[in-house]
C-alpha distance (Angstrom), angle and dihedral (degrees) to the residues before:
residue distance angle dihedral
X1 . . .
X2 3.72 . .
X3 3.74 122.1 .
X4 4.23 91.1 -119.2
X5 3.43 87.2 50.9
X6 3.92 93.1 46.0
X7 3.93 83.4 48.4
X8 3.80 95.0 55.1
X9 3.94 98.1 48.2
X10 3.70 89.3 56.8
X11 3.58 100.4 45.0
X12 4.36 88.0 54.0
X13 3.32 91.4 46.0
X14 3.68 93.7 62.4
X15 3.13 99.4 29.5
X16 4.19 81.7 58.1
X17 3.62 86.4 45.2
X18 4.03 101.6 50.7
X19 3.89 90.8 45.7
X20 4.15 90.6 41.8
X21 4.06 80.6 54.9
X22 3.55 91.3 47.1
X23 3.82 91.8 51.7
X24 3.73 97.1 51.9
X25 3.89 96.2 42.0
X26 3.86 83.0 56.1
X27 3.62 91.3 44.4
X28 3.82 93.2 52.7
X29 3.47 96.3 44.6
X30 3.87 90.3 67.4
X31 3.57 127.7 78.8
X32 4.14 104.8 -110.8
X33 3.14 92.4 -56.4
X34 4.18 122.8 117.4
X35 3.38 126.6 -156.9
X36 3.77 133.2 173.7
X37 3.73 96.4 -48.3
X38 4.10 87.9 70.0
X39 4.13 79.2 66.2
X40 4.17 88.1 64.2
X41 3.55 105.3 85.1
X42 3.68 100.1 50.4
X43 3.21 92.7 41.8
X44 3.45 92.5 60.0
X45 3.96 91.0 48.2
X46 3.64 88.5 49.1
X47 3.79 95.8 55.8
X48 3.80 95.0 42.5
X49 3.80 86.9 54.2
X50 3.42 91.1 52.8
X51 3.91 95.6 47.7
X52 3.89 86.2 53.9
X53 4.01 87.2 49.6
X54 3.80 86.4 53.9
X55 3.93 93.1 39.9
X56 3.86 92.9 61.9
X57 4.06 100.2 36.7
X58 4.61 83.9 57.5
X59 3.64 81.0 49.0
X60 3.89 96.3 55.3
X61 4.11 88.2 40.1
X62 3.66 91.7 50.4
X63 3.93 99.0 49.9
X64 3.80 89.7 36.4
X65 4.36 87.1 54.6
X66 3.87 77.2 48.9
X67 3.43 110.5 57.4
X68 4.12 78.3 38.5
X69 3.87 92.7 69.7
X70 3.89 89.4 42.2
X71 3.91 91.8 57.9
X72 3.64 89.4 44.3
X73 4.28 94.1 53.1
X74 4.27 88.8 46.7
X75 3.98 84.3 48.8
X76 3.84 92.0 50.3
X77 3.94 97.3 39.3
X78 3.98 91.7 38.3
């Protein structure tokens, strides 16, 4: 793994982690009552489960544009 990439992992994780401590210092601060802070922590799931989703389908494009070029070279040289 590169060293930008190593770079940007950290700085969302605690980023995530500063605002996730934000949300439950609000959330304790209230009396039993939750407001849009209780909404944090899936949203977070929710948007790293899409970012996977997203992960694998430029994987699929990028191997399929692959083998693409190689079909193209054995056209040209056959």
């Amino acid at each position: 793994m590169s060293l930008r990439k190593i770079v940007l992992l950290l700085a969302a994780g605690f980023s995530t982690g500063v605002v996730m401590t934000a949300a439950f210092g609000q959330m304790g601060a209230r009396s039993f009552t939750a407001g849009g802070e209780i909404c944090f922590v899936p949203m977070v799931l929710l948007l790293v489960w899409v970012g996977w989703m997203i992960r694998g389908e430029s994987r699929k494009v990028k191997k399929s544009k692959r083998r693409g070029n190689n079909d193209r070279r054995r056209v040209e040289k056959g």
